[in-house]
N, C-alpha and C positions, 0 to 999 in steps of 0.2 A: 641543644644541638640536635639533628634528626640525623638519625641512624638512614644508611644508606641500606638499597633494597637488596641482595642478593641474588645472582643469577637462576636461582633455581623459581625463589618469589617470582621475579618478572617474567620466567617463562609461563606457571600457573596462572598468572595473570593477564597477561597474552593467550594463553588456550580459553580461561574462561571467557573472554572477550569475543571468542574468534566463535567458541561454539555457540554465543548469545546472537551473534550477526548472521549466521550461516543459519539458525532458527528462524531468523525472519526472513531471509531470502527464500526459505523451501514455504512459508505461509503463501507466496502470492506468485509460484515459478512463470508464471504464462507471463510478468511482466519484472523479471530481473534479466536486470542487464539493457533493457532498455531507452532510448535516450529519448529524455519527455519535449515533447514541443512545445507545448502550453500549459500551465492548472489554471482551471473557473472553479466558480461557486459563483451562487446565486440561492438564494430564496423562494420558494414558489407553494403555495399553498399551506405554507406553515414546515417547509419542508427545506432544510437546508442541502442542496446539491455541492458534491464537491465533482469536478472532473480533472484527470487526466490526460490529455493528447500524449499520442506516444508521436515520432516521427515514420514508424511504417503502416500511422492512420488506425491504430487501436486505442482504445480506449478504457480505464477504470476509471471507476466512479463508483460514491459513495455516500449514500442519504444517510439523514437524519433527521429526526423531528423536532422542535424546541426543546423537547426535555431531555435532548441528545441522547435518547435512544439508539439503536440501529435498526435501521429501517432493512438495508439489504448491501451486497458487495456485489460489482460484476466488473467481469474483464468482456468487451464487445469491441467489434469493428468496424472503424465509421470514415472506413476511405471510399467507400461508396456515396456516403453521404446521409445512409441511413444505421440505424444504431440496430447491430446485427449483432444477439449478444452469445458471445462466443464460451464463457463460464458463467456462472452462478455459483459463488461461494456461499452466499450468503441469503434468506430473506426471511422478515419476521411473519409469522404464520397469527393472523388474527382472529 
């Protein structure tokens, strides 16, 4: 028979949850809360692209090489049409 959880368990439980999600919202803030329009990927030069569309025409995206490394992270703006990169979390230094 399984023993039933306790209120005080499931709120611990509930906090550890809430403070694991709320870690990963503050990692990437220029794009929480926004509502995505598209994801691509594609392959290019040995190079796997992933992209983000946001719908107010921003964008993340995220390389990697075959041996899924990480290449780089960026949040950029491409309601222009051109890719205006607005952060740079990330890029590997060769």
């Amino acid at each position: 028979m399984k023993s039933k959880i306790n209120a005080a368990e499931l709120r611990k439980t509930d906090n550890r949850i809430r403070k694991r999600e709320d870690k990963h919202r503050r990692r990437y803030k220029a794009i929480h809360g926004k509502k995505v329009d598209f994801i691509k990927h594609w392959l290019e030069e040995n190079i796997l692209f992933i992209s983000i569309r946001f719908m107010d025409g921003t964008n993340f995206s995220i390389q990697y090489e075959p041996t899924v490394e990480l290449v780089g992270v960026e949040y950029s703006d491409m309601s222009s049409g051109d890719d205006v990169i607005l952060k740079q979390y990330y890029r590997r230094q060769d």
